[in-house]
C-alpha positions in Angstrom: 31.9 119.2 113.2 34.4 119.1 110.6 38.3 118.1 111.7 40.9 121.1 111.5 42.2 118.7 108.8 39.4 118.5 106.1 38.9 122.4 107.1 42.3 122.6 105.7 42.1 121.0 102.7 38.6 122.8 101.9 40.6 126.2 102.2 43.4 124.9 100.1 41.0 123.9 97.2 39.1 126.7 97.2 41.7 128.8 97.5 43.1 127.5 94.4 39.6 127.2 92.7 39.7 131.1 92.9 43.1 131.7 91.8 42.5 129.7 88.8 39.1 131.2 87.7 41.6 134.9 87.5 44.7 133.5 86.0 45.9 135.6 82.8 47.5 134.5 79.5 50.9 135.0 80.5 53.8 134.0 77.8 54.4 130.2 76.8 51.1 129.4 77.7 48.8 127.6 75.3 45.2 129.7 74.2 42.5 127.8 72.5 40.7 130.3 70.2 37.0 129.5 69.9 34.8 131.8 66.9 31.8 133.5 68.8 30.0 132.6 65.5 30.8 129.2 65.3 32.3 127.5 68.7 33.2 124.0 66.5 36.0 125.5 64.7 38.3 125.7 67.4 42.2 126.6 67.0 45.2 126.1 69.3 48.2 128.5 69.6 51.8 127.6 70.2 53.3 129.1 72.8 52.4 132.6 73.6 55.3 134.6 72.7 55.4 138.2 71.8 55.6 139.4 68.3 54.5 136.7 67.1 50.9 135.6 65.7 48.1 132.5 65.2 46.9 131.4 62.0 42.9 130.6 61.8 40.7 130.3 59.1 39.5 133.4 59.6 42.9 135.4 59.7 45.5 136.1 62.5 45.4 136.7 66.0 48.4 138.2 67.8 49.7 136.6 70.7 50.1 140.0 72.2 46.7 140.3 71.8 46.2 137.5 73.9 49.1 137.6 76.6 47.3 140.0 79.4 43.7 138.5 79.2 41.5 135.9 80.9 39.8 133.1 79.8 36.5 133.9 77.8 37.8 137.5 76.9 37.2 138.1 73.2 39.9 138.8 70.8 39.9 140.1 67.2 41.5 138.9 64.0 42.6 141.4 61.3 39.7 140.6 59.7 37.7 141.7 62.5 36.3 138.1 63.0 35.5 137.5 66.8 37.2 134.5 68.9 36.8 134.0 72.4 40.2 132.4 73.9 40.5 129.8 76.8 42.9 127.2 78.5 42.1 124.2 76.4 41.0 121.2 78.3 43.3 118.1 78.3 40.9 116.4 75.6 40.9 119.3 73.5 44.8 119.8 73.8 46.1 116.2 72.9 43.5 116.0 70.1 44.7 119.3 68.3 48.0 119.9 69.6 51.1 119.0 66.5 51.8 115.3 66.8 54.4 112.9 65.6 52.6 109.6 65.9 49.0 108.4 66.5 47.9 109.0 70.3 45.8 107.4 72.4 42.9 109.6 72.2 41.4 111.3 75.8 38.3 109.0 76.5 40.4 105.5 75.7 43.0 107.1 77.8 40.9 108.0 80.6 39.2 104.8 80.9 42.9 102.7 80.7 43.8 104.7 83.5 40.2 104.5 85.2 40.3 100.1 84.7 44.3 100.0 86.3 42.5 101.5 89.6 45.6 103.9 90.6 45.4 105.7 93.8 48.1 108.0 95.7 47.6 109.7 99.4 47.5 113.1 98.6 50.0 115.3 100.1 51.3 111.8 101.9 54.7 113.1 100.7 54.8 116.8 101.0 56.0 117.3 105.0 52.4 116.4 105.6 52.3 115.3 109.5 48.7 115.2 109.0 49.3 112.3 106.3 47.6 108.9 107.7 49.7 106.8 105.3 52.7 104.8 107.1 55.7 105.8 106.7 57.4 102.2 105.8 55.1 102.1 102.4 57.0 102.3 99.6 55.5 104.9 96.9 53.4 104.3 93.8 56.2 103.4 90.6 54.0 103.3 87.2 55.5 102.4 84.0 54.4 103.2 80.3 56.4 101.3 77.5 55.7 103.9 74.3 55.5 106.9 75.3 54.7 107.9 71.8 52.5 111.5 71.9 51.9 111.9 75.3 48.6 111.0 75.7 48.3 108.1 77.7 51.4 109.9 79.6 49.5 112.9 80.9 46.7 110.8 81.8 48.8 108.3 83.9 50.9 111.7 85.4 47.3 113.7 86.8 46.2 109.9 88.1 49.3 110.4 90.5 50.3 114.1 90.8 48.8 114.3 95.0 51.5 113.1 95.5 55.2 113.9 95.1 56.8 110.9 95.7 54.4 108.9 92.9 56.8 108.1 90.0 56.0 107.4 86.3 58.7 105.8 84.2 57.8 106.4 80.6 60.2 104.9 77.8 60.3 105.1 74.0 63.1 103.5 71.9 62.4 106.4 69.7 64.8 109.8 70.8 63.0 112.0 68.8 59.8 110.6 70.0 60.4 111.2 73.7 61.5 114.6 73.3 58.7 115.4 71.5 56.1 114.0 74.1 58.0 115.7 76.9 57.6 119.1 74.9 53.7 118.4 74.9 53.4 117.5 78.5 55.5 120.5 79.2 53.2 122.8 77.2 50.0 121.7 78.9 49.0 124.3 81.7 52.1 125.6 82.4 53.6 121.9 83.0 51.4 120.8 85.6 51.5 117.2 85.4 56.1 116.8 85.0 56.7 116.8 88.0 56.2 113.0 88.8 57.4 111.6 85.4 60.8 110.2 84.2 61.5 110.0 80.7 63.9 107.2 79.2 64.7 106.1 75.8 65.4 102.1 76.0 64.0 99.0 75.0 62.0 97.5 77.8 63.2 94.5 78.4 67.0 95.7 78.7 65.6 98.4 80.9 63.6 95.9 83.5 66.9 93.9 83.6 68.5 97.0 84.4 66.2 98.1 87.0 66.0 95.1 88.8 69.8 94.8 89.3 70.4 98.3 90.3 67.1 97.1 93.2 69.1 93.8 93.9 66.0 92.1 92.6 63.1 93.7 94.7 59.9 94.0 92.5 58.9 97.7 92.4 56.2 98.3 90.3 52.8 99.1 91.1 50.9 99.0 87.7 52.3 98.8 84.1 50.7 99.9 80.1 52.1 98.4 77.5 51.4 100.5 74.3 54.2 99.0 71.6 54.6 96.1 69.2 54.7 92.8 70.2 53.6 93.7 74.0 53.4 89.8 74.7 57.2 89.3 74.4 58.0 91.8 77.2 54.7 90.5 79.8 57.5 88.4 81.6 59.9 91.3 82.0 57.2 93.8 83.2 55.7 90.2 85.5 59.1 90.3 87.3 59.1 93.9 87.8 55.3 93.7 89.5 55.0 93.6 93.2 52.5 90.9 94.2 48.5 91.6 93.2 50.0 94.5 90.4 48.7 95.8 87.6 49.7 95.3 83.4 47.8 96.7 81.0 48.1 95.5 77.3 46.4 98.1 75.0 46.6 96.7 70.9 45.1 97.7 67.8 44.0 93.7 67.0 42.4 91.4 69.7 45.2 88.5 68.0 47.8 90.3 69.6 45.5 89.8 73.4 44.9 86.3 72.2 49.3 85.6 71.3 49.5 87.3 75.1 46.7 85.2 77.0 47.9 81.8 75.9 51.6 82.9 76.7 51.0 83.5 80.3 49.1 80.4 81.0 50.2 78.8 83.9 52.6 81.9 84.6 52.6 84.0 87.3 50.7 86.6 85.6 46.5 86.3 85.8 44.3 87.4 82.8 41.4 89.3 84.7 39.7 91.0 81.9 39.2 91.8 77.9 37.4 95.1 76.6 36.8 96.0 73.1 37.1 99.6 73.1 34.3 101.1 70.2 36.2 103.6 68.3 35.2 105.0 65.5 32.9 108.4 65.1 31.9 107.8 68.2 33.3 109.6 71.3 34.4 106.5 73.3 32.3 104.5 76.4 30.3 101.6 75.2 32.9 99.0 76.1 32.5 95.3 75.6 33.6 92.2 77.1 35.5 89.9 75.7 35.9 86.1 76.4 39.4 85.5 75.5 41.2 82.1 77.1 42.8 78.8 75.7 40.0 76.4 75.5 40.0 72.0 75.7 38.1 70.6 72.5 36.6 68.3 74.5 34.2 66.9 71.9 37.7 66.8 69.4 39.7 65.3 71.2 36.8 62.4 72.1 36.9 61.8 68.1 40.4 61.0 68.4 40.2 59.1 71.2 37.5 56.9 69.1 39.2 56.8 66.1 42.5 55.4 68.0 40.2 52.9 69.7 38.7 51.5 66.4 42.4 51.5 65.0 43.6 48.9 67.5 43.2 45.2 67.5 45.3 41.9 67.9 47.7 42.0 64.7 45.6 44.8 63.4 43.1 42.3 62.4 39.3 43.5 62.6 37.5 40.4 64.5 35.4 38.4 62.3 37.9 38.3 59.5 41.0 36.1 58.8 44.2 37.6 58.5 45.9 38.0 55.1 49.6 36.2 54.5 51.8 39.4 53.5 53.1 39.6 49.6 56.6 39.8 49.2 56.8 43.2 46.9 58.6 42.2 43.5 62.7 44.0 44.0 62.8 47.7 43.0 65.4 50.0 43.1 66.3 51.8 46.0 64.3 54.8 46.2 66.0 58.4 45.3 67.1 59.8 48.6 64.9 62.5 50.1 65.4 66.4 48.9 67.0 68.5 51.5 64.6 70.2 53.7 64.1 73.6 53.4 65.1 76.0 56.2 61.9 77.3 57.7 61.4 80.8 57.8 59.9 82.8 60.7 56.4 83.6 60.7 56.3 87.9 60.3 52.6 88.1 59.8 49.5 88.0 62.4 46.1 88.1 62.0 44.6 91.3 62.1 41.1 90.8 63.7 39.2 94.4 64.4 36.4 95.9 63.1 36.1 98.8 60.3 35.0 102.1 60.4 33.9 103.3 57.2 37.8 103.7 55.3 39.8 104.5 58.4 39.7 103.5 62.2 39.7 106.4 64.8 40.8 105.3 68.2 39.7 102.2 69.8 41.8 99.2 70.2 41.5 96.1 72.8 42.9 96.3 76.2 43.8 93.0 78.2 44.5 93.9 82.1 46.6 90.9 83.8 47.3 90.7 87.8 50.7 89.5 88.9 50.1 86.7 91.5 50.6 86.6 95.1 54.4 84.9 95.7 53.5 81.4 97.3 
């Protein structure tokens, strides 16, 4: 028998199931126009808003066409070419909606969020008395550094929209940046997934400083992505920000960058628990691969040099067997020139870049190191 409980959730969800499957085209929302003759060829509209119109390949569509309708109704260019409209899906959205910088396409994005292992108690926070999570638990705190598109953003918001009290603090040092990823998320079905997160427009380090004074110090993080440059000079920030056994994420273009990050938490507080290489290229994502990545002893180098050091040393640096030789005095020289001034050294700006090619470009993929921040002793 099921529990009053589950009964009520089942009528909830299907409740919603069957509101969504009538929803209308209703203005500012987003329509995906599909050709009945050639589904491939997909176009996205902006915002729904009367009088004005969308431009496909196959001439315009009025939005007043399409406010009124349901998904798969069929409207008409002035050509009289046939499209069928519909709510794009999230994948479809990020990948054609206008952009300002590179996102992190769907399926990488999915999987990040799928490896950081995020879970909320749905409706825990809503006036639930139902709820079976205790009521001393502090809630679920997520942080992106680079908020960039939006991609990784909505992905990291529908992980922990069951629950109201989940927050996601998403930062940029770029203003224009975060307004423009805010618009997207916004836009996407009516602004489903806002609600939990908090945009801010900082440099991380000053803001995990910041945080942690205004919490006198009290970790509060559950997981963390870093998605910027450098990500392996901010690990200690984000590590002081982690409650014990959380999550950091490191996603980069080059595996270098992982390999700069592993050796600089060695011995830290932070763990190294895994590498993937994720594919890329024409492909459309899965078909990760592990990566061994960890500062390694020489052992059979470092033997040499022992060896050599041993073979070096004798009683007056004499090799047994042979008698010593009575020192020359050198014939009087000059004194030497003194040496040049050194040269100041200059900082290192370049890194490797180590990642495979795709034909002339590189579509998605990238390398993703997740580290665990360790229990406090």
């Amino acid at each position: 028998m099921f529990r009053p409980r589950l009964l009520s959730i089942l009528s909830s969800s299907l409740r919603r199931l069957s509101s969504s499957s009538q929803r209308v085209f209703v203005e500012n929302d987003i329509a995906l126009l599909r050709p009945s003759l050639d589904p491939t060829k997909t176009c996205l509209t902006h915002p729904l808003t009367p009088g004005k119109a969308c431009e496909t390949y196959r001439g315009s569509v009025s939005h007043s066409d399409i406010i009124g309708k349901q998904p798969r109704d069929v409207v008409t260019t002035r050509k009289g070419v046939r499209f069928r409209i519909a709510f794009p899906t999230l994948e479809e959205y990020i990948v054609s909606v206008r952009r300002l910088v590179t996102p992190v396409y769907p399926i990488d994005a999915a999987t990040i969020v799928s490896l950081l292992d995020i879970h909320v108690v749905p409706g825990a926070d809503d006036g639930d008395g139902g709820s079976s999570r205790d009521s001393t638990e502090e809630p679920v705190e997520v942080l992106e550094a680079g908020t960039g598109h939006g991609s990784l953003t909505l992905h990291l918001s529908r992980a922990l929209s069951p629950s109201s009290s989940a927050v996601l603090h998403t930062m940029d040092v770029s203003a224009r940046h975060s307004a423009h990823a805010q618009k997207v998320i916004s836009n996407f079905r009516r602004g489903i997934y806002l609600r939990n997160v908090r945009f801010h427009i900082s440099d991380l380090g000053t803001w995990c400083r910041e945080q942690l004074s205004d919490r006198d110090g009290k970790p509060f993080l559950t997981h963390a992505v870093l998605d910027l440059p450098g990500p392996e000079g901010y690990l200690f920030d984000v590590m002081r920000c982690l409650r014990p056994d959380g999550a950091v994420g490191l996603w980069c273009p080059s595996i270098s960058q992982i390999m700069v990050a592993v050796a600089r938490v060695k011995g830290s507080g932070l763990l190294c628990e895994r590498v993937l290489e994720f594919p890329g290229g024409t492909g459309v994502g899965a078909g990760l691969r592990a990566w061994d990545v960890r500062p390694a002893f020489i052992r059979a180098r470092a033997k040499k040099a022992e060896e050599n050091m041993q073979e070096g040393e004798g009683e007056g640096g004499v090799t047994p067997g042979e008698e010593p030789i009575s020192p020359v005095s050198p014939a009087p020289e000059q004194a030497p020139p003194p040496p040049p001034e050194p040269e100041p050294v200059t900082p290192l700006l370049e890194a490797f870049v180590c990642r495979p090619t795709v034909g002339d470009r590189l579509v998605g993929g990238g390398f993703f190191a997740l580290f665990r921040r360790k229990a406090d002793d």
